[in-house]
SEDO-707351 format. One line per field, with one value per atom (N, C-alpha, C, O): residue in three letters; x, y, z; residue number from 1; atom name. Coordinates in pm, 1 decimal. Last residue first. Example, Ala and Ser with C-alpha at 12.3 -4.5 7.8 and 13.67 -1.06 7.14 Angstrom:
rest: c(SER/SER/SER/SER/ALA/ALA/ALA/ALA);
xx: c(1285.0/1367.0/1290.0/1340.9/1319.0/1230.0/1320.0/1423.6);
yy: c(-225.0/-106.0/3.0/113.8/-569.0/-450.0/-330.0/-331.9);
zz: c(708.0/714.0/787.0/803.9/780.0/780.0/780.0/846.5);
nr: c(2/2/2/2/1/1/1/1);
atom: c(N/CA/C/O/N/CA/C/O);
end
This chain:
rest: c(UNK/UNK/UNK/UNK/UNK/UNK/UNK/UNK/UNK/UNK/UNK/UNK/UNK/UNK/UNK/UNK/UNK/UNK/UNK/UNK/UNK/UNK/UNK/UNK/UNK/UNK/UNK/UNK/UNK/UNK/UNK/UNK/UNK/UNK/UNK/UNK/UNK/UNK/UNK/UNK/UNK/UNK/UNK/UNK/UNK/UNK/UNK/UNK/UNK/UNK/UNK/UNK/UNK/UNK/UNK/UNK/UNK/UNK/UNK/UNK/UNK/UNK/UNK/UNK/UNK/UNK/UNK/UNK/UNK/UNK/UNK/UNK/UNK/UNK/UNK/UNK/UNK/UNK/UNK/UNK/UNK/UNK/UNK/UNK/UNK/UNK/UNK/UNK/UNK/UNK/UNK/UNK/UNK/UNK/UNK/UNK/UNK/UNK/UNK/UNK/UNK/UNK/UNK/UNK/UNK/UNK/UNK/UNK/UNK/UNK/UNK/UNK/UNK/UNK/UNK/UNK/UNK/UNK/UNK/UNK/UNK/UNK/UNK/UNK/UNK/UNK/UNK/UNK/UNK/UNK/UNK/UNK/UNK/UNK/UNK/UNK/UNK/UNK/UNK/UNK/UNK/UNK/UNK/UNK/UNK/UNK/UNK/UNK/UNK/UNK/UNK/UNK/UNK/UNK/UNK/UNK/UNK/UNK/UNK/UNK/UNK/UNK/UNK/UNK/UNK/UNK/UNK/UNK/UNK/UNK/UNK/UNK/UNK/UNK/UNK/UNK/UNK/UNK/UNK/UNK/UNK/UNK/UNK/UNK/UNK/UNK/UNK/UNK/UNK/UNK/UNK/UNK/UNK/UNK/UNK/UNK/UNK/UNK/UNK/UNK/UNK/UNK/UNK/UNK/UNK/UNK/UNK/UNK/UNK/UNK/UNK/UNK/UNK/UNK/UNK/UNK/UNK/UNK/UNK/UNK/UNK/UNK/UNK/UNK/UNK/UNK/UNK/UNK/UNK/UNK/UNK/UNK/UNK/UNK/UNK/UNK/UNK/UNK/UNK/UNK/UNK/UNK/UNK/UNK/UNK/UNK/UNK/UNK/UNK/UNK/UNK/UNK/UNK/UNK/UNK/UNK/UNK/UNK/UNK/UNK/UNK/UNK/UNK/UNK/UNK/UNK/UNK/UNK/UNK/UNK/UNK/UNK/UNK/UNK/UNK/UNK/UNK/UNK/UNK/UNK/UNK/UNK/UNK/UNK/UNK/UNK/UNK/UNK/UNK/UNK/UNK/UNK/UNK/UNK/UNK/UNK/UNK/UNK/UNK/UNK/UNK/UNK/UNK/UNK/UNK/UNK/UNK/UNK/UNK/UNK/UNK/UNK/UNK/UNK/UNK/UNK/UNK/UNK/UNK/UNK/UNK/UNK/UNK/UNK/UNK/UNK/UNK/UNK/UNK/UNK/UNK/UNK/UNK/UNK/UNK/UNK/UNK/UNK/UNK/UNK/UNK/UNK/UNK/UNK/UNK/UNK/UNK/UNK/UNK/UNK/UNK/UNK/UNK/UNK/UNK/UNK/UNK/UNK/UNK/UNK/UNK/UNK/UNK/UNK/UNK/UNK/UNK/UNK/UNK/UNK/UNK/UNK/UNK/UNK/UNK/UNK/UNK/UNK/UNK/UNK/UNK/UNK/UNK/UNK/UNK/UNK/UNK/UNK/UNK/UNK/UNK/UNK/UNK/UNK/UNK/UNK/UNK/UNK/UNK/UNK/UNK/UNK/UNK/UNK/UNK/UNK/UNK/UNK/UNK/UNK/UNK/UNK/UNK/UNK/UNK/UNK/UNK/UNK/UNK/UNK/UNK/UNK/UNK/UNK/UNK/UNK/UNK/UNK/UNK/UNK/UNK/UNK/UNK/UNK/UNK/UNK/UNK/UNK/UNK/UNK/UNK/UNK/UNK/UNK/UNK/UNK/UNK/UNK/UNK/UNK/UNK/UNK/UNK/UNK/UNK/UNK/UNK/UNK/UNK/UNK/UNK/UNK/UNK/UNK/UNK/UNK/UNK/UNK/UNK/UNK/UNK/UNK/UNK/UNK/UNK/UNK/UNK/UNK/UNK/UNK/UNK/UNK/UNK/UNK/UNK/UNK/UNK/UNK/UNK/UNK/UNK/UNK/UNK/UNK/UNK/UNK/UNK/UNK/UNK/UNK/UNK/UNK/UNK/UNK/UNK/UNK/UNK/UNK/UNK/UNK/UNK/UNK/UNK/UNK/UNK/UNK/UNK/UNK/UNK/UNK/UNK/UNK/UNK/UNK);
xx: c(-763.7/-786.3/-794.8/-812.8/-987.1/-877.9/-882.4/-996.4/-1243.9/-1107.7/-927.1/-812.8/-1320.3/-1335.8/-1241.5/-1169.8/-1132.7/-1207.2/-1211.7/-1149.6/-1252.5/-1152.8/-1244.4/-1353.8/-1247.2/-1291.8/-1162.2/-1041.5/-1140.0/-1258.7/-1278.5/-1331.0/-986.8/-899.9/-1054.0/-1041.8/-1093.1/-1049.4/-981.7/-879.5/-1285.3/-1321.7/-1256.9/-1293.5/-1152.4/-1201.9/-1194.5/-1126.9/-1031.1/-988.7/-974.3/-866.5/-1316.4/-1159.6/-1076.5/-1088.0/-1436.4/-1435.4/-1332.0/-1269.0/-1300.3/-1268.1/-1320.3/-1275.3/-1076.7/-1241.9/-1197.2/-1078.7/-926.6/-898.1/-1038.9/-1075.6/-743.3/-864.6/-857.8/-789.2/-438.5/-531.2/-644.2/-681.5/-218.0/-328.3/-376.3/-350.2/-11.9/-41.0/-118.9/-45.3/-14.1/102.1/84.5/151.4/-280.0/-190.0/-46.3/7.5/-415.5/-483.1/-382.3/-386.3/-228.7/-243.4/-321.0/-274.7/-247.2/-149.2/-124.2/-46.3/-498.9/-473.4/-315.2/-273.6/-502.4/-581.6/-539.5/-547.9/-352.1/-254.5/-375.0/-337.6/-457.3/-345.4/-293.3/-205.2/-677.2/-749.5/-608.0/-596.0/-552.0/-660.4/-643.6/-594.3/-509.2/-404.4/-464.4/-444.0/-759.5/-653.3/-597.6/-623.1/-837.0/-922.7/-814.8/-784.5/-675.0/-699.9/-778.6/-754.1/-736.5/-621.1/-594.7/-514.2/-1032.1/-983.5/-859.7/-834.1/-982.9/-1068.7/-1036.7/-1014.8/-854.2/-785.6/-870.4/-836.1/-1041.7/-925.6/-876.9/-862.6/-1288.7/-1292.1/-1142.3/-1119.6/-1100.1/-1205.4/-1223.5/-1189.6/-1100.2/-955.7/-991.6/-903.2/-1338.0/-1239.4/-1176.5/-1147.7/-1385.8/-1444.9/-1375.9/-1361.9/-1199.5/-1204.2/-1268.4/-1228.0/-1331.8/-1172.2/-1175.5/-1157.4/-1591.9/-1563.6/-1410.4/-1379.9/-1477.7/-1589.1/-1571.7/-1523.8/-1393.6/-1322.9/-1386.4/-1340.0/-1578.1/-1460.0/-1415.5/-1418.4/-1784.6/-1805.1/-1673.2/-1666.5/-1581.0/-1617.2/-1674.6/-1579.4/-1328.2/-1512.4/-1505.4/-1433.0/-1072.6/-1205.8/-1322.8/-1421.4/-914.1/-880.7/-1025.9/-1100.6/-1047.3/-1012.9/-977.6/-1025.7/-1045.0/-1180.2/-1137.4/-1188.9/-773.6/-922.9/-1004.0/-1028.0/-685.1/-610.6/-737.4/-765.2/-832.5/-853.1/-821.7/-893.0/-724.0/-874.0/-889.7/-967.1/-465.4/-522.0/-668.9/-711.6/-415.9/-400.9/-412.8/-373.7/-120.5/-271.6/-279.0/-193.6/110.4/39.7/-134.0/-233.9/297.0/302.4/196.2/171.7/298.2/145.5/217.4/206.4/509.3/456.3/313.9/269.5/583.6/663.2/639.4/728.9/311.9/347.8/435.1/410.4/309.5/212.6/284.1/313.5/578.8/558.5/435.4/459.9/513.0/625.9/600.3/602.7/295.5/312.1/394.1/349.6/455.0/349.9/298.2/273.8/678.4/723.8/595.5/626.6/479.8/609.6/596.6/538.8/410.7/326.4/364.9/303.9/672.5/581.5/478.4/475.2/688.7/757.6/753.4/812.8/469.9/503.9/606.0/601.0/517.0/425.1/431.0/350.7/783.2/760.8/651.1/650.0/726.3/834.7/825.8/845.0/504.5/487.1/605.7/576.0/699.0/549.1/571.0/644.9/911.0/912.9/817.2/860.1/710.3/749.2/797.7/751.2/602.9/495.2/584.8/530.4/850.1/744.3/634.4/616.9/905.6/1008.1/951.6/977.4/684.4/688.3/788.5/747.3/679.6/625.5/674.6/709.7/580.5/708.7/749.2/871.3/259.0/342.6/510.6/571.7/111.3/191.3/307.4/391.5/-46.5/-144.1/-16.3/-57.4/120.5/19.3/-26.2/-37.4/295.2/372.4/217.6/205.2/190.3/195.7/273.7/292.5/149.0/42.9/85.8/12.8/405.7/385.3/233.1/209.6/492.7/568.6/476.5/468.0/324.9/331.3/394.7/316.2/437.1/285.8/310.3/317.8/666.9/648.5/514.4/489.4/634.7/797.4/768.2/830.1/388.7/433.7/597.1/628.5/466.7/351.8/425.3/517.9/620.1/650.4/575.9/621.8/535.7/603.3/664.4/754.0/258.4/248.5/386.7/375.9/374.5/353.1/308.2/322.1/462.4/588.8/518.5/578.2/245.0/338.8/437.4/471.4/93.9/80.9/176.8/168.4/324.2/270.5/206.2/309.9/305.4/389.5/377.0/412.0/0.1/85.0/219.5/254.0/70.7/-48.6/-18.7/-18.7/198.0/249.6/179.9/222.5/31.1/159.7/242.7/325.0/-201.3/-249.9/-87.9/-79.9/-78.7/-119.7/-134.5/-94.4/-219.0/-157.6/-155.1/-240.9/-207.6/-261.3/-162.9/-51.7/-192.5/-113.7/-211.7/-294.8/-371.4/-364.7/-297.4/-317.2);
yy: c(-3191.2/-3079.2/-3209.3/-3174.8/-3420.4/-3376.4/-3272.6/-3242.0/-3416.1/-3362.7/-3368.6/-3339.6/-3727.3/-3562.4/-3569.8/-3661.9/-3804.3/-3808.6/-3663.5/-3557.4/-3785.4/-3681.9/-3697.5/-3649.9/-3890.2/-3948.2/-3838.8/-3824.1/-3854.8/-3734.3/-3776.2/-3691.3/-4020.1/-3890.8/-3810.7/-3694.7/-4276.6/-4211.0/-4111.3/-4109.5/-4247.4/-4254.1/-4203.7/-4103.6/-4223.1/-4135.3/-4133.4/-4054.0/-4550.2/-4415.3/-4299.3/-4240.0/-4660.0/-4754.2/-4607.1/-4549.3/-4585.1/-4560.8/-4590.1/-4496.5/-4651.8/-4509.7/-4482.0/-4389.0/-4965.8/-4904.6/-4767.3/-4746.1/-5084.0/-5030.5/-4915.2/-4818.6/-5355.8/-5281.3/-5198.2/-5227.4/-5337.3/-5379.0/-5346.9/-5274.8/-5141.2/-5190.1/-5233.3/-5162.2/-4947.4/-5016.9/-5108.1/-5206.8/-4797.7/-4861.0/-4995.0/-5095.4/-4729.5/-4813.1/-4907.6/-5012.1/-4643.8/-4753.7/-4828.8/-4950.6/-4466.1/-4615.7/-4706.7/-4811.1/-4275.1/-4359.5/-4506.0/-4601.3/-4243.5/-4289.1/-4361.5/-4463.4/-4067.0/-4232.2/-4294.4/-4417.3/-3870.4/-3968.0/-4097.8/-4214.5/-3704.0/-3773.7/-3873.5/-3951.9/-3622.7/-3749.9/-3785.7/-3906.9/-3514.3/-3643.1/-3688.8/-3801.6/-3266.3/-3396.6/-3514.7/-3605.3/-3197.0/-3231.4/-3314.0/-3434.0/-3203.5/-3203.8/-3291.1/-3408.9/-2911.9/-3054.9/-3134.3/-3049.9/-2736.3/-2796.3/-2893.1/-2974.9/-2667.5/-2785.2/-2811.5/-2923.9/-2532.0/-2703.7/-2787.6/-2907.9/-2346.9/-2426.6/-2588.6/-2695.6/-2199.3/-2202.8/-2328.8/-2429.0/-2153.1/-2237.8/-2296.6/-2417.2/-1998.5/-2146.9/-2246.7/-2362.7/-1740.9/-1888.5/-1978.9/-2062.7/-1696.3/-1780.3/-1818.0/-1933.8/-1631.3/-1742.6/-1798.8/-1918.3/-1409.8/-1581.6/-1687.4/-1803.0/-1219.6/-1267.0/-1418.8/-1522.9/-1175.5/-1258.1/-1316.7/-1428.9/-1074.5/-1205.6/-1231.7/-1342.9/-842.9/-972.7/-1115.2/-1229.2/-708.7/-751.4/-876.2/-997.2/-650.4/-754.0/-796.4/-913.0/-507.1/-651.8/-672.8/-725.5/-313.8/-347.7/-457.2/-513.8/-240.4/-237.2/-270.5/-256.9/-196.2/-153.7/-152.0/-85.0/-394.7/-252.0/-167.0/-53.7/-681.6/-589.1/-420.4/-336.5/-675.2/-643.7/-538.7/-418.2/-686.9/-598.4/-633.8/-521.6/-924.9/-766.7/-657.8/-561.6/-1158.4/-1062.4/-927.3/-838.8/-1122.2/-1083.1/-1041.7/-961.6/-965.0/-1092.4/-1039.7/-927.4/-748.7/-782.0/-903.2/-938.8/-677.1/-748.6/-715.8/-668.9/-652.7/-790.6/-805.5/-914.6/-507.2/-543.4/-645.6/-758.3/-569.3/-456.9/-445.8/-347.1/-870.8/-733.5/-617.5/-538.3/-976.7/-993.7/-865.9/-787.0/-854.0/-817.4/-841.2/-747.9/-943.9/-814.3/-792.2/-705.1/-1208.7/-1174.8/-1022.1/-965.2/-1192.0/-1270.3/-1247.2/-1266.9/-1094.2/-1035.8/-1053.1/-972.2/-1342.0/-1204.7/-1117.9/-1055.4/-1555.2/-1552.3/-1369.1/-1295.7/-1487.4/-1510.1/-1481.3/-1406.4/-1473.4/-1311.6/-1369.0/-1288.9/-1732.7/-1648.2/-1516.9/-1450.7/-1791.7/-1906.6/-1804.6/-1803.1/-1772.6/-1700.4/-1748.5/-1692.6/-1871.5/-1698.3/-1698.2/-1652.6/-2147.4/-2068.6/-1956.3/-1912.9/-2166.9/-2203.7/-2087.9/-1976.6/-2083.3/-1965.1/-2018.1/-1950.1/-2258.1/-2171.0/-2072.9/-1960.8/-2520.5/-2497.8/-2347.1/-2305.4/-2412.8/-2449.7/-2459.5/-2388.1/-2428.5/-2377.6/-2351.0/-2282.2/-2717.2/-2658.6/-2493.6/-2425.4/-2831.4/-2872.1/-2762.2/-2692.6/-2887.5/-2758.8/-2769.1/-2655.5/-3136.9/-3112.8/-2981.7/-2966.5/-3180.4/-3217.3/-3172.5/-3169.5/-3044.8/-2932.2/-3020.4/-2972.7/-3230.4/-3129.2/-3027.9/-2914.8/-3405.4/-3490.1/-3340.4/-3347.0/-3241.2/-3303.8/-3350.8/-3307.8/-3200.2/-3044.4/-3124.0/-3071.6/-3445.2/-3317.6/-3254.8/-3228.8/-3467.4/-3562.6/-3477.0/-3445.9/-3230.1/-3254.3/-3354.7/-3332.4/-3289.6/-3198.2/-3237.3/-3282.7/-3504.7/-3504.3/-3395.4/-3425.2/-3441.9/-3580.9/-3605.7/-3717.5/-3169.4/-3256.3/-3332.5/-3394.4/-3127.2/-3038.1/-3144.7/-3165.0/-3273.6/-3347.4/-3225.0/-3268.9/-3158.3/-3286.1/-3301.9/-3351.1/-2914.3/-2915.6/-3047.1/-3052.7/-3008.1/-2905.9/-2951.2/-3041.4/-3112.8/-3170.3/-3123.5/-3205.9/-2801.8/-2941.0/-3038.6/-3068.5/-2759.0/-2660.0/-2757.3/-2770.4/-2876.6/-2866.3/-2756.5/-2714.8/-2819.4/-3011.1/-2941.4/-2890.8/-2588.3/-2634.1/-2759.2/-2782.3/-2540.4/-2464.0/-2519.4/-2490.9/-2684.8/-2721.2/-2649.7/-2705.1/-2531.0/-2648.2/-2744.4/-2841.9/-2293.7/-2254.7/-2427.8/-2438.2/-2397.4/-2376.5/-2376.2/-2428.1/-2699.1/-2591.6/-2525.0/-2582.0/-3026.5/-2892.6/-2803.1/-2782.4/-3154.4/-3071.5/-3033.1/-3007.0/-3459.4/-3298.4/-3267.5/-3353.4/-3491.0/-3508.6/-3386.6/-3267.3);
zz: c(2984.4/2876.9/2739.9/2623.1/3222.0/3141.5/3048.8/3013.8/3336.5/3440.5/3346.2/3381.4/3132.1/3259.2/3322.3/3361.4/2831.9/2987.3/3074.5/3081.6/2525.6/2612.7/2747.8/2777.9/2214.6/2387.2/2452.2/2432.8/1952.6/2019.9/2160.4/2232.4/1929.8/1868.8/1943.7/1983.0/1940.6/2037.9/2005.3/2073.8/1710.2/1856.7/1924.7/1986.3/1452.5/1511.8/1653.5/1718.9/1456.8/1437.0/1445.4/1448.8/1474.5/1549.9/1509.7/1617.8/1240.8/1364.4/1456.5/1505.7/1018.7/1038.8/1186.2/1253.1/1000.7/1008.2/1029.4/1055.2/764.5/896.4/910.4/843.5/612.3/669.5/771.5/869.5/625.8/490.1/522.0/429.4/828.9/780.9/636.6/539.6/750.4/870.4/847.9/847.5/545.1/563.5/699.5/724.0/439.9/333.2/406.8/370.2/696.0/628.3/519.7/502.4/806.0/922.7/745.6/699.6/622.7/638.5/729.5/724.7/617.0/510.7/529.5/474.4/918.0/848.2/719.9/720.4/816.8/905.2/905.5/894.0/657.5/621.4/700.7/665.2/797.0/673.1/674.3/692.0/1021.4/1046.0/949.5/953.6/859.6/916.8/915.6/834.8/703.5/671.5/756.7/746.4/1006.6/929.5/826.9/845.6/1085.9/1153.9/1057.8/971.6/843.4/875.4/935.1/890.7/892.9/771.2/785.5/742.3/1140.5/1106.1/1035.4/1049.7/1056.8/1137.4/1186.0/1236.2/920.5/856.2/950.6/880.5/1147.2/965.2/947.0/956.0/1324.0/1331.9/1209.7/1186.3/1137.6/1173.8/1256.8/1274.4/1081.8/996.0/1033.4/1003.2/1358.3/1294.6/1158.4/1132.2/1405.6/1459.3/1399.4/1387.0/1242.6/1213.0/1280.3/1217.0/1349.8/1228.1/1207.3/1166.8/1602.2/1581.4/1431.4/1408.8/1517.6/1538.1/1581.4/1586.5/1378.2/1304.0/1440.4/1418.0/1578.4/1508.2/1412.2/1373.1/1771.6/1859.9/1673.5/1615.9/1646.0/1709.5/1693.9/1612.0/1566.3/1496.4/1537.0/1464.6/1841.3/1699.3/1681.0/1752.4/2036.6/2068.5/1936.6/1937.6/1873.5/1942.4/1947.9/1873.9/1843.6/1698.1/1772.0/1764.7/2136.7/1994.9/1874.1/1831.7/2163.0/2252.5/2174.7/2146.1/2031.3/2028.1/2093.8/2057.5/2106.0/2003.9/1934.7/1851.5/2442.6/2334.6/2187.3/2155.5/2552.5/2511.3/2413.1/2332.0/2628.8/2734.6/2655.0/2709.6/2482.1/2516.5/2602.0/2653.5/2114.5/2230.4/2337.1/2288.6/2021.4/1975.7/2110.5/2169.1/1958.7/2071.1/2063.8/2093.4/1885.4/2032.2/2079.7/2170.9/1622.1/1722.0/1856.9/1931.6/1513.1/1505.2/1610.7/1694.1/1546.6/1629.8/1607.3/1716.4/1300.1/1469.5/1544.8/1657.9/1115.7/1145.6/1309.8/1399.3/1047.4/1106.7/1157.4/1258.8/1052.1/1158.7/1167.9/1248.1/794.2/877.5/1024.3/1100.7/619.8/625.1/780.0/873.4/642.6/702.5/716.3/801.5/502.0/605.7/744.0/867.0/233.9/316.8/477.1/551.8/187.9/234.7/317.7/432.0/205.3/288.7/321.9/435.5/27.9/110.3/198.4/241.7/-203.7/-173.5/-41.3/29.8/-221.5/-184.5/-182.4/-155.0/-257.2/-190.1/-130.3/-24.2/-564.5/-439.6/-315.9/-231.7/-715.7/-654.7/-518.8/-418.3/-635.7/-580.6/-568.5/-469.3/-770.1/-610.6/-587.9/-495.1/-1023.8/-1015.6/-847.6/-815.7/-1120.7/-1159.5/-1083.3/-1080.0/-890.0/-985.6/-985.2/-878.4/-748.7/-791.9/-916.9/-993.1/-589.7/-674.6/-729.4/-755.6/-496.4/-562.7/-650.2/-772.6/-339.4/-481.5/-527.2/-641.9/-138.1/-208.0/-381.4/-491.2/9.7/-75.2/-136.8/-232.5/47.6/-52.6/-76.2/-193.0/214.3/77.8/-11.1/-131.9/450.2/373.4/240.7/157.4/577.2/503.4/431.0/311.8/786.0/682.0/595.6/550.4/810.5/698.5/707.7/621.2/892.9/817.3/726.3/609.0/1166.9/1054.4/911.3/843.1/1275.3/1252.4/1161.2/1058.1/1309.0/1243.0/1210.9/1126.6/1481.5/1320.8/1277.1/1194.0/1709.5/1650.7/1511.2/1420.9/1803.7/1764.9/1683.6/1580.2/1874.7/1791.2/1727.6/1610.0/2008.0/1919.0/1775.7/1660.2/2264.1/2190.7/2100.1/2057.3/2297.3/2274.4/2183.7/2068.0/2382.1/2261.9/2232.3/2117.6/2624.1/2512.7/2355.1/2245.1/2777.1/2735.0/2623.5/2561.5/2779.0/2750.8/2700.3/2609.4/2938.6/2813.5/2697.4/2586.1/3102.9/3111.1/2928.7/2827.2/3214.0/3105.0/3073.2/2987.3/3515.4/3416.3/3360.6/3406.5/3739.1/3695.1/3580.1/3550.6/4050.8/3908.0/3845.2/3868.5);
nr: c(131/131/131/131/130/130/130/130/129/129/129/129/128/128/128/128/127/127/127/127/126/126/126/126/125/125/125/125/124/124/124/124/123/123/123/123/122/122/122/122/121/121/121/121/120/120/120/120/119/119/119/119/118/118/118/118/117/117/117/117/116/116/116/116/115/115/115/115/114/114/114/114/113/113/113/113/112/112/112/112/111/111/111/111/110/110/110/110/109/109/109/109/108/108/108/108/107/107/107/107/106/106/106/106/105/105/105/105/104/104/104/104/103/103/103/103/102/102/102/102/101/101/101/101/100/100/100/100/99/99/99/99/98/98/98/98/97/97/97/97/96/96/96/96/95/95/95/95/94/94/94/94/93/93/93/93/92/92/92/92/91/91/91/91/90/90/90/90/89/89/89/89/88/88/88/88/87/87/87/87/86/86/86/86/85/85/85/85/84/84/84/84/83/83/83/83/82/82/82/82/81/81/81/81/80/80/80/80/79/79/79/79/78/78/78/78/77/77/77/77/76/76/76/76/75/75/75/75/74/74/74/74/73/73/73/73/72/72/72/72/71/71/71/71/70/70/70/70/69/69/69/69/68/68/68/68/67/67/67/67/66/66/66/66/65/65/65/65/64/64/64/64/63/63/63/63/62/62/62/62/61/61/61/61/60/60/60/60/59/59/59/59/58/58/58/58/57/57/57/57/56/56/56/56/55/55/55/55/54/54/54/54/53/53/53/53/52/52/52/52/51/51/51/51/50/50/50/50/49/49/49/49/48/48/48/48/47/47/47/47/46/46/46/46/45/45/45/45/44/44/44/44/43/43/43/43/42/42/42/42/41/41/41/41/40/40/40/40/39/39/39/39/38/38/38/38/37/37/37/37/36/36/36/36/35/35/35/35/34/34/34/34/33/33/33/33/32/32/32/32/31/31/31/31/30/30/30/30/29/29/29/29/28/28/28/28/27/27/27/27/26/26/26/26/25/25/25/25/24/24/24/24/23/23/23/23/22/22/22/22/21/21/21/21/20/20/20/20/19/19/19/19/18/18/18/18/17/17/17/17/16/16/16/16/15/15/15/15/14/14/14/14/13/13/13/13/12/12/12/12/11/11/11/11/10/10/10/10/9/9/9/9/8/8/8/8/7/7/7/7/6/6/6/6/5/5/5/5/4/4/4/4/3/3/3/3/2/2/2/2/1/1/1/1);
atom: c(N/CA/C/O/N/CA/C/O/N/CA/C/O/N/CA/C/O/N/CA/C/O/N/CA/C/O/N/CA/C/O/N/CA/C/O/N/CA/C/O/N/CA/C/O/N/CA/C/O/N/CA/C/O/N/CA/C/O/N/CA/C/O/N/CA/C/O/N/CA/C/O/N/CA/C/O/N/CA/C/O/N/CA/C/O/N/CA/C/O/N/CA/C/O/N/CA/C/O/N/CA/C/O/N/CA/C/O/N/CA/C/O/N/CA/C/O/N/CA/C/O/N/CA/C/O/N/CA/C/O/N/CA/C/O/N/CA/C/O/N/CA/C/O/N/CA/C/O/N/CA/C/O/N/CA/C/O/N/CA/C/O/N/CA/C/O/N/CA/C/O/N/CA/C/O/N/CA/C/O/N/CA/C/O/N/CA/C/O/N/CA/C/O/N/CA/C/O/N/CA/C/O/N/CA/C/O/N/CA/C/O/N/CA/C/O/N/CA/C/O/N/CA/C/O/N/CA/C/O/N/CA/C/O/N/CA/C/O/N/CA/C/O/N/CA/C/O/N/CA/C/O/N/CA/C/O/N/CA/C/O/N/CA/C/O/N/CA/C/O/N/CA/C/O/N/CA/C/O/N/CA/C/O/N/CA/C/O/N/CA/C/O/N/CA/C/O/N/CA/C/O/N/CA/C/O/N/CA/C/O/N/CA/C/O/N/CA/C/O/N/CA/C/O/N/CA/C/O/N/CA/C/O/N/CA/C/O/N/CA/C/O/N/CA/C/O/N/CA/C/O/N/CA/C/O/N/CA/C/O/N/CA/C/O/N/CA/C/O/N/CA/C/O/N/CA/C/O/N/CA/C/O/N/CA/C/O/N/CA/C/O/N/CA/C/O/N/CA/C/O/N/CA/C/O/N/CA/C/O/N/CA/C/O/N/CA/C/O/N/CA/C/O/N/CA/C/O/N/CA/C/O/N/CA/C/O/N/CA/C/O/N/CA/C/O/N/CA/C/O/N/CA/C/O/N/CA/C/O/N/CA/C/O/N/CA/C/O/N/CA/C/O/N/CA/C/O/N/CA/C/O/N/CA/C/O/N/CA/C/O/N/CA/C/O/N/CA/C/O/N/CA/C/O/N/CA/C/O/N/CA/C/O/N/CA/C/O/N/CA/C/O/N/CA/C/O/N/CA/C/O/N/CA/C/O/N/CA/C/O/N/CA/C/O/N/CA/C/O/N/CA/C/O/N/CA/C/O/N/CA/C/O/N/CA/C/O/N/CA/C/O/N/CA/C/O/N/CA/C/O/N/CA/C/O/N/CA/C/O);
end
């Protein structure tokens, strides 16, 4: 049985962020920004790209430590126990988000009923011996 490795797992979710990001993104950021979107877009872009550059600034600055190691070793094991846990938080509601956007889209474009279980289920059934 083949596997995924963690490096190809970062990939598929990397690709799939930026797919979802150009076809969901825009129509959120229009429902709560109104006339204003071209706003809201370019914040998005910077911060988006200050983010990039900080991330590429750690990796070629550290290549052979992760990022918890780099907290831990900087500020102590409880700073980075907390730093994760927000970006636990932070990256819940992002999945979270998608999920609700892509049910709403099976429910208007796909569907006239469409149960939320039939939906969930298998987005959480993960057989043994798979990642």
């Amino acid at each position: 049985m083949t596997r995924i490795t963690n490096r190809q797992l970062g990939i598929i979710l990397f690709i799939s962020t930026i797919a979802l990001k150009f076809s969901v993104k825009p129509s959120i950021m229009s429902k709560y920004s109104g006339v204003d979107i071209y706003l809201a877009i370019i914040l998005d872009v910077i911060l988006e790209l200050m983010m990039f550059a900080l991330i590429l600034y750690f990796v070629l600055k550290h290549p052979d430590e992760d990022f918890y190691d780099y907290l831990k070793n900087s500020f102590g094991v409880v700073f980075a126990k907390i730093v994760f846990a927000l970006l636990f938080i932070y990256f819940l509601i992002k999945t979270l988000l998608t999920v609700q956007e892509i049910y709403i889209y099976f429910l208007e474009t796909l569907f006239d009923n469409f149960n939320t279980i039939y939906f969930v289920v298998p987005l959480l059934y993960q057989p043994k011996g798979r990642i």
